[in-house]
C-alpha positions as CSV (number, residue, x, y, z in Angstrom):
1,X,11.8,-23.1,40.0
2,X,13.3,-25.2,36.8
3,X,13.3,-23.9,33.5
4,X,10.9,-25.6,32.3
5,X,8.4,-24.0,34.7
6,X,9.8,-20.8,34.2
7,X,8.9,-20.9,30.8
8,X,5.6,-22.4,31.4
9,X,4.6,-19.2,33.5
10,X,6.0,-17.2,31.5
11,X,3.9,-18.5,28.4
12,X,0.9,-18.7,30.2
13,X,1.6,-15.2,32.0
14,X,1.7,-13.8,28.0
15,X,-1.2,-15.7,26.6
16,X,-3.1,-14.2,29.8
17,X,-2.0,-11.0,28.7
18,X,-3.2,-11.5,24.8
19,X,-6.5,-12.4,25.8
20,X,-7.3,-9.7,28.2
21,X,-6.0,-7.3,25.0
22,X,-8.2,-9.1,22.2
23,X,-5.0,-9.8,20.5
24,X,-5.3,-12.0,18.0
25,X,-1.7,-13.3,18.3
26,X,-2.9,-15.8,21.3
27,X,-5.1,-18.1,19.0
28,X,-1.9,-19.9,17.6
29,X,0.2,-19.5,20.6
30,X,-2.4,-21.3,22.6
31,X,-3.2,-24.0,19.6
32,X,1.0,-24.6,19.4
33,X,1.2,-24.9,22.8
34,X,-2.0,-26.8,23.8
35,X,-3.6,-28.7,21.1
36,X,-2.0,-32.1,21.8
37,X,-3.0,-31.6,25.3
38,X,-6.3,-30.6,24.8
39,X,-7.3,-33.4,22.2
40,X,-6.1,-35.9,24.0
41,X,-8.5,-35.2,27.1
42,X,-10.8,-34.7,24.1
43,X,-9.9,-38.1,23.0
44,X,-11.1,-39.8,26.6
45,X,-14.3,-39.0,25.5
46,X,-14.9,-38.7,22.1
47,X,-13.8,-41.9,21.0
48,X,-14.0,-41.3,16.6
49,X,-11.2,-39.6,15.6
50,X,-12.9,-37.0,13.3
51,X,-15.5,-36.0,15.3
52,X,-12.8,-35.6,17.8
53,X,-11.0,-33.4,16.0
54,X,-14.4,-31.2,15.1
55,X,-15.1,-30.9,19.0
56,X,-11.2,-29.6,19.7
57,X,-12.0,-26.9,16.9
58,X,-15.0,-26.0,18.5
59,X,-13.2,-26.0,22.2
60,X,-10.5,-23.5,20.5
61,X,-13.4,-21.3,19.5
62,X,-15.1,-21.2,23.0
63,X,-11.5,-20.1,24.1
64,X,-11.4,-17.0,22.4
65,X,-15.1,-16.3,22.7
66,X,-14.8,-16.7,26.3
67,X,-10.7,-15.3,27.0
68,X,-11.9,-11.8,28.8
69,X,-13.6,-13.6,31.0
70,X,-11.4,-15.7,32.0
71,X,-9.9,-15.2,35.7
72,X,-6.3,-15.8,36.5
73,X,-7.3,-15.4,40.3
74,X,-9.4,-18.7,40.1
75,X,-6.9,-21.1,38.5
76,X,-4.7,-21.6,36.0
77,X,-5.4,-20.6,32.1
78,X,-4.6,-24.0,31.1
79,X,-7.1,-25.9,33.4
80,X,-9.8,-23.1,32.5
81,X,-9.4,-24.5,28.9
82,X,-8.8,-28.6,29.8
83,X,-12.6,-27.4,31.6
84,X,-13.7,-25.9,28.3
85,X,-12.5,-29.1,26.2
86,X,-14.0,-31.5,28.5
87,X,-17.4,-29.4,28.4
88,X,-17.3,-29.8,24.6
89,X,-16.7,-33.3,24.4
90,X,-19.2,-34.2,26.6
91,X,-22.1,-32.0,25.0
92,X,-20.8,-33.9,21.7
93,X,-21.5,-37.4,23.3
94,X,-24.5,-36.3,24.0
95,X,-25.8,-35.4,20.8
96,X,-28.2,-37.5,18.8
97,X,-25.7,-37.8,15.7
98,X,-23.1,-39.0,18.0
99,X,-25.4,-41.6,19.6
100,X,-26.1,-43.0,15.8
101,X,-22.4,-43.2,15.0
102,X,-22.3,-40.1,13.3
103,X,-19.6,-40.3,10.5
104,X,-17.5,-36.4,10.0
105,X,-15.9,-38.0,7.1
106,X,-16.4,-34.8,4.2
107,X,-18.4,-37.5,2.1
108,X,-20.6,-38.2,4.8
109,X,-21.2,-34.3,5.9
110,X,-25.0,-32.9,6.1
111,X,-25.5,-31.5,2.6
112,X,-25.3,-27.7,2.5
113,X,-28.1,-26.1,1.2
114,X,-27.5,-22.4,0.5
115,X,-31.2,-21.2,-0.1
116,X,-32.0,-23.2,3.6
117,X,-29.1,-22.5,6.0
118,X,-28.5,-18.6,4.8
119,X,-26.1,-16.7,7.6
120,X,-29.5,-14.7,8.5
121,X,-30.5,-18.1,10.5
122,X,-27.7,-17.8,12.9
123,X,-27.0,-14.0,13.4
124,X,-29.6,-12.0,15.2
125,X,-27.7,-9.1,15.5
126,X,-28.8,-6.7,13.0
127,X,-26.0,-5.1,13.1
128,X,-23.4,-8.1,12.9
129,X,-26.2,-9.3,9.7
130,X,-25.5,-5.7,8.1
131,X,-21.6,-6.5,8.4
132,X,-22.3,-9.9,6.9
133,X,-24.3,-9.8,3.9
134,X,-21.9,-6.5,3.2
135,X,-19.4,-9.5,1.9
136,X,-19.2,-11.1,-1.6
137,X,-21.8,-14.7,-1.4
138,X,-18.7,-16.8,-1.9
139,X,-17.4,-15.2,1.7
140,X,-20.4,-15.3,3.5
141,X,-20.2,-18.9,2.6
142,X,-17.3,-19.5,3.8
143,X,-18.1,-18.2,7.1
144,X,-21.3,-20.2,7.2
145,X,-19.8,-23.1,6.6
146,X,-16.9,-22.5,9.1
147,X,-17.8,-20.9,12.1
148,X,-21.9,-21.6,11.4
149,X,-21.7,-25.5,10.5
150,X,-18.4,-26.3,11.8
151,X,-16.9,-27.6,7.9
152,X,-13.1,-27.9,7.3
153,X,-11.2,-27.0,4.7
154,X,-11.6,-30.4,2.8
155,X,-15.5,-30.7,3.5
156,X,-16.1,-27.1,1.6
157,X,-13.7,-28.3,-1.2
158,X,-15.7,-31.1,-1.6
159,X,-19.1,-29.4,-0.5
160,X,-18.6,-26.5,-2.7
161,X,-16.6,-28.4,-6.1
162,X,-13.7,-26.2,-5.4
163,X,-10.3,-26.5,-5.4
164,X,-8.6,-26.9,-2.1
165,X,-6.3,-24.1,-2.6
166,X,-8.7,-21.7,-3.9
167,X,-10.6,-22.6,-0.1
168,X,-7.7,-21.6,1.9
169,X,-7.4,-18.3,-0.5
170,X,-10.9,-17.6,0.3
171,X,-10.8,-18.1,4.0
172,X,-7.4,-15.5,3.8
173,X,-10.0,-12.7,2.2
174,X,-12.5,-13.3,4.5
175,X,-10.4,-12.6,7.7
176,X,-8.8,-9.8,5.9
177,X,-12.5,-8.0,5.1
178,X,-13.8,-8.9,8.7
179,X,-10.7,-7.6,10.2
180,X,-11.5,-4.3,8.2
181,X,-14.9,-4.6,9.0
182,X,-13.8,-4.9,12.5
183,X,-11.6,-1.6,12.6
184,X,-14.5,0.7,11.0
185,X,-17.4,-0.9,12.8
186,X,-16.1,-2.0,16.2
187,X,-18.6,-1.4,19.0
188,X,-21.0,-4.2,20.0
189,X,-20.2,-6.0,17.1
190,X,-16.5,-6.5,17.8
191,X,-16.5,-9.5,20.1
192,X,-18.6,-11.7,17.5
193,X,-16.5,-9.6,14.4
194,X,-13.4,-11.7,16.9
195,X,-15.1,-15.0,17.0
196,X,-15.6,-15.4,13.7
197,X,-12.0,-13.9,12.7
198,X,-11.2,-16.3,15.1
199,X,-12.6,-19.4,14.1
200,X,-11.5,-19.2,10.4
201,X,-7.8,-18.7,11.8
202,X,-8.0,-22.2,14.0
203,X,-9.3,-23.5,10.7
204,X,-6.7,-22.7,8.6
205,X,-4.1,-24.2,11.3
């Protein structure tokens, strides 16, 4: 075996290992690693760029929601994701917005309407809701926005009238206060408390 493969295992054999754990550390080791891969299957199918781009943040999120369950025994970890990207872009081409020549361009996004698309909409959980609306409003919509609607950092600058860097300082508090959340609450919360930690790091990459 070369080098190159060696390493290859050994990378994969880690990011295996970070999964099963939880960890954290495996969302940017796997977007480093894979993200040119993965987009460019993404690309094949998703032919505008943006909404491209939307459905490889997406794929990165069904990664981590779905990393315990993944099983080294029936295949590799990196054709378990190029499954999961090619899932996602397909379910994107499938969607009625798509089919119109749906634009992803910030200017173009689906208006945000606070009093209409609250974070009580999406998260039946009770107790996950409790954890939630415990934040500040200007966190909550951050996550909404994020990990709800599937915004990037320039569509809430422009969605919200805020400054771009004032964006990435609020999306910094937010996985700080979930990650606290996380270590006092834990229990059947923890895997969503994850996905949603989650999903605001792959944004901020």
């Amino acid at each position: 075996m070369n080098n190159y493969l060696k390493k290859k295992k050994s990378l994969e054999a880690e990011i295996v290992d970070l999964f099963a754990k939880g960890d954290e550390r495996a969302i940017p080791l796997v977007y480093k690693n894979y993200s040119a891969n993965l987009f460019g299957v993404i690309s094949q199918i998703v032919t505008q760029e943006e909404l491209a781009k939307e459905v490889l943040q997406d794929t990165f999120i069904k990664i981590w929601k779905n990393a315990k369950s993944y099983d080294q025994n029936k295949g590799r970890i990196f054709t378990w994701m190029l499954n999961i990207a090619r899932r996602s872009a397909i379910d994107a081409t499938r969607t009625a917005a798509y089919k119109k020549g749906y634009k992803t361009d910030s200017m173009d996004a689906p208006n945000y309407h606070k009093e209409a698309a609250t974070t009580e909409m999406y998260v039946e959980d009770s107790g996950l809701k409790k954890i939630i609306n415990s934040l500040d409003d200007k966190y909550k919509d951050i996550i909404e926005l994020i990990y709800f609607k599937g915004y990037t950092h320039r569509d809430i600058e422009k969605e919200l009238e805020i400054p771009l860097g004032t964006v990435k300082s609020r999306v910094r508090s937010a996985i700080k206060q979930l990650r606290e959340k996380l270590k006092e609450e834990g229990g059947d919360n923890s895997m969503q408390l994850k996905a949603i930690i989650a999903a605001l790091i792959i944004s901020s990459i």
